[in-house]
N, C-alpha and C positions, 0 to 999 in steps of 0.2 A: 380451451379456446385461446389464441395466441393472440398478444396483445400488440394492435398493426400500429408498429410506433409512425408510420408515415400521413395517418392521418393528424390535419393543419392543430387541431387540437393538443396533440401530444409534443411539437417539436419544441415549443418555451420550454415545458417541465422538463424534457430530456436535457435539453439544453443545461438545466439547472441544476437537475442533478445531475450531470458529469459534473460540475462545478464545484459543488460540497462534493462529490467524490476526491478528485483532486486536494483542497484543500482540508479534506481530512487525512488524506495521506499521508500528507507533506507533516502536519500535524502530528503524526505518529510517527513516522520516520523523525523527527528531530528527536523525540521525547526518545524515544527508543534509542538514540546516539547519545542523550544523554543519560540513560540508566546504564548502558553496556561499557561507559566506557569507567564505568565504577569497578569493574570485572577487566575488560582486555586493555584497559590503560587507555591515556588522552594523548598515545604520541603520535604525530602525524602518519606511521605506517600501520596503529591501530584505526586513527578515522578512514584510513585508506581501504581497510580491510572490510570497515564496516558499510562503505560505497559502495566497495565489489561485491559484494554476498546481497547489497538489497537492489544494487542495479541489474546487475547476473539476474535474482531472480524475476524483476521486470520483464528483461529481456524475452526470459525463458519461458514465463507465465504469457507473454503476448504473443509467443511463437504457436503457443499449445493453444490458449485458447480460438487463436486465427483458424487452425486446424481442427478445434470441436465444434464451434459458434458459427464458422464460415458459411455456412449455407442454412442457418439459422435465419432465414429473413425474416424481418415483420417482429418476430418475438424477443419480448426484452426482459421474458423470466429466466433465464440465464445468469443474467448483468443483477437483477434486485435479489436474486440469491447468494449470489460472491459477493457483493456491497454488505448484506446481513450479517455473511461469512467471516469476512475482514472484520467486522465490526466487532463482531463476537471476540475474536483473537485479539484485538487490539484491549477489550475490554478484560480478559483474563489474561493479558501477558505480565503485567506485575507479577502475578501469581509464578508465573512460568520462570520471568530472570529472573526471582526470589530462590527458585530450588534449583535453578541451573548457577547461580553465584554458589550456593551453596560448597557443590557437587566441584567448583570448581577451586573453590579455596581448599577442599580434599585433596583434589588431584594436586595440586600447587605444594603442599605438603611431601608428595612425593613425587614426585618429580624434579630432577636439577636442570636436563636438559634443557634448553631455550626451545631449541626443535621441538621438543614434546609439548611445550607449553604455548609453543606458538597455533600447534594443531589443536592444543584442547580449545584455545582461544577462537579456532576458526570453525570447530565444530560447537560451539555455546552459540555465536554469532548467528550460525547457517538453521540452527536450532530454534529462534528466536525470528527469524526476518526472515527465513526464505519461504516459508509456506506463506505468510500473508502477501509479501512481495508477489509471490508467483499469481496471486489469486487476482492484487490489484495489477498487474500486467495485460494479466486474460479479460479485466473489465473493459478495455480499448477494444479488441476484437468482437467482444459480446456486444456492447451498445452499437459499434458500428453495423454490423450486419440486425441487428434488433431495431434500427432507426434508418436502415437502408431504402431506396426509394427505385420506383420504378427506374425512372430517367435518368441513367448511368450518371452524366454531366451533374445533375443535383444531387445528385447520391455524393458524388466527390464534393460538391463544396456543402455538404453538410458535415461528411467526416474530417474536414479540413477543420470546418466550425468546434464540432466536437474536440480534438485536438488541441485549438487553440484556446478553449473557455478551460478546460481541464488544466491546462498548463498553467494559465491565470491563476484557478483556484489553489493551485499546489504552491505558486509564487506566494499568492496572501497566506497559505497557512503557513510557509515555511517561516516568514516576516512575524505570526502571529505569535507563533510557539518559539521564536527565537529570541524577541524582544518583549512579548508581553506575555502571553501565557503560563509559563515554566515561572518566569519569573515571579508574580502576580498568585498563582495557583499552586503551583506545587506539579508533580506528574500526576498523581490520581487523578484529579480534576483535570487536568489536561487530555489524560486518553479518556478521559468520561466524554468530553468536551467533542474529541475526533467521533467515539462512539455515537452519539450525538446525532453528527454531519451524518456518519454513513448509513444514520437510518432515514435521514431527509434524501439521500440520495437513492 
């Protein structure tokens, strides 16, 4: 049975969790710039690279999920199974840049080329960020049509709402994980911390 996120019941909680969705991401995406770039370097065209691979996949994940979610109306098990999804990945990614640094201090070994080392660099990076990137991308298209409402005109300023509380909470986690968390905690507890968020969301 689909769960009608338009009834007056549901629109706070949704509201909310985009919220902690948001600022769990944001949450991970730092921590995750700061594990990776112990691997592809802290120069400014390594942070650059690691933008492009997790906004790319934003992108890409909210193109597709627009495309599978789109006429999903009412139902928002779509949206609380990706939030699970990401959470999961965000919870076993140490695991994951532990054996791809590995893998990469190998490669680095043999390899002289910068070229070669630039691609292993950007296939470790896409390896790491682009499947949960893509997942939190498709969560915007999923909640929107899961919390869509009859009346075209309230439908828009609820996904305008949704947009902008998500964006807040992605501003606090970034502020969170950049100045206190990382700091305070260490990463384990930091992606414990997002893991956390994305199952309140």
């Amino acid at each position: 049975m689909s769960l009608r996120a338009q009834h007056s019941l549901y629109a706070p909680l949704v509201y909310l969790a985009f919220f902690f969705s948001g600022a769990a991401s944001l949450i991970a995406e730092v921590t995750w710039n700061r594990m990776l770039i112990v691997v592809v370097g802290n120069s400014l065209s390594a942070t650059a690279m690691i933008l492009v691979i997790f906004m790319g996949g934003l992108g890409l994940g909210s193109l597709l999920g627009g495309r599978l979610f789109g006429a999903r109306r009412g139902d928002l098990r779509p949206y609380f199974l990706m939030e699970l999804a990401v959470g999961a990945l965000v919870l076993l990614s140490p695991v994951l840049i532990g054996a791809l640094t590995g893998a990469f201090e190998s490669a680095a070994g043999r390899i002289d080329a910068q070229a070669g080392l630039a691609i292993v660099r950007v296939l470790i990076t896409s390896c790491v960020l682009l499947l949960p990137a893509m997942l939190m991308g498709a969560t915007y298209p999923a909640i929107a049509a899961g919390a869509a409402l009859d009346d075209p005109r309230r439908g828009s300023a609820r996904t305008s709402y949704l947009y902008a509380i998500n964006t807040l909470g992605a501003a606090l986690g970034t502020y969170a994980a950049g100045y206190h968390l990382l700091l305070e905690f260490g990463v384990g507890l930091t992606l414990r911390i997002a893991f956390g968020l994305y199952l309140l969301a």
